[in-house]
N, C-alpha and C positions, 0 to 999 in steps of 0.2 A: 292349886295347893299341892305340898309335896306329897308322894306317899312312901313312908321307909320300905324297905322290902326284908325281912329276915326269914331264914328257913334254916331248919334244922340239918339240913342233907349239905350245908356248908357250913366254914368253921365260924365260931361267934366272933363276933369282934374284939379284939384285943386291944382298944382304947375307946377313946369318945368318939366313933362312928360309926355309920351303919356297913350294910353288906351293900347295900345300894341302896338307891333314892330314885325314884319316879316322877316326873316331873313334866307335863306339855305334852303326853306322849313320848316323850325321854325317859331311858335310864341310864344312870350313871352308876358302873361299880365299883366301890369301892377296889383298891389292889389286892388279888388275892396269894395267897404265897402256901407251898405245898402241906399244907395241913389237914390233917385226916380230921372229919368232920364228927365222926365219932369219940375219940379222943383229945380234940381239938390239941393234939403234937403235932410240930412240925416232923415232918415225914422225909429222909434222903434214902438214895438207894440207886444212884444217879440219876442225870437229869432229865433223862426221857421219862422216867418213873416219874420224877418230880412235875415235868411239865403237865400232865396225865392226868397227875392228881389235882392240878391247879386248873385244867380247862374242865373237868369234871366240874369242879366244883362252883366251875362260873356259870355253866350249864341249868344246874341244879339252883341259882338264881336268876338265871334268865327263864327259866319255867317257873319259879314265887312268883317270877312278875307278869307270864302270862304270853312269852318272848321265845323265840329259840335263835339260835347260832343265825338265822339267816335276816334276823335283826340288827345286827350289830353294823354299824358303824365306822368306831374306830378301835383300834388296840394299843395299849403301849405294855412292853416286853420289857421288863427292865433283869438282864444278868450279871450276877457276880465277873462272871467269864465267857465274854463275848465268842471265843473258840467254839463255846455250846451252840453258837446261831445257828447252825444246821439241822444238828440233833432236834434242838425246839422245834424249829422251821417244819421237822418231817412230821412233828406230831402236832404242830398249833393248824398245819395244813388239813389233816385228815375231821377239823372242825369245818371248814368251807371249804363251798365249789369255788374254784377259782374264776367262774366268771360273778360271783358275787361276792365276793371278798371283801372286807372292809380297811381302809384305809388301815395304815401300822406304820409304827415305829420300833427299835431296838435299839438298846442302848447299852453297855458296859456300865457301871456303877460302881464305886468303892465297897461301899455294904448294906446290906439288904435289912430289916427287921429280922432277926432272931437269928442272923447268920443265914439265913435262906441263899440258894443260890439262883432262885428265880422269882419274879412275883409277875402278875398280869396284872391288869385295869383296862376294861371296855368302857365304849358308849354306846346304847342300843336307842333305838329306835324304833315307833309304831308305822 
């Protein structure tokens, strides 16, 4: 049976889904995009700021679920502007050891939800 996961210390959802879902010992999170969890605004101020805010934030549901960073799985990175893959790359790094790393992708996009210039989506694992 699934279990939703919501926590306050991330942003609410801004449509019909959850922050993640738990499942078989799986979690899936939902994309998260730089949004302060307090005021649920998107937050810029470049994109190491923004990436910052966005792995916080997935952090801060991978502990509702009971999970940390060395759970995970897979990542998918989606940027406004693929130029950023460095910048992200030095701060999405400082969440894992590189010998446990989980699988990822990165991708350029047209546009993001609200204009964002980054969003993340994990999949974690027990």
């Amino acid at each position: 049976m699934k279990q939703i996961i919501l926590t306050d210390k991330a942003p609410m959802p801004i449509g019909a889904y959850s922050q993640a879902v738990k499942h078989n010992g799986q979690l899936f999170i939902s994309g998260q995009l730089a949004i302060d969890p307090a005021t649920n605004k998107l937050v810029f101020g470049g994109i190491e700021k923004e990436a910052t805010l966005v792995m916080e934030n997935i952090g801060n549901i991978l502990s509702a679920a009971g999970m940390t960073y060395e759970n995970v799985l897979y990542a998918t990175i989606l940027l406004r502007d693929i130029n950023d893959f460095e910048k992200v790359n030095a701060v999405y790094s400082q969440y894992f050891k590189k010998e446990t790393a989980p699988a990822r992708v990165a991708y350029q996009i047209a546009c993001l939800p609200k204009n964002a210039n980054i969003e993340i989506t994990m999949v974690a694992g027990e």
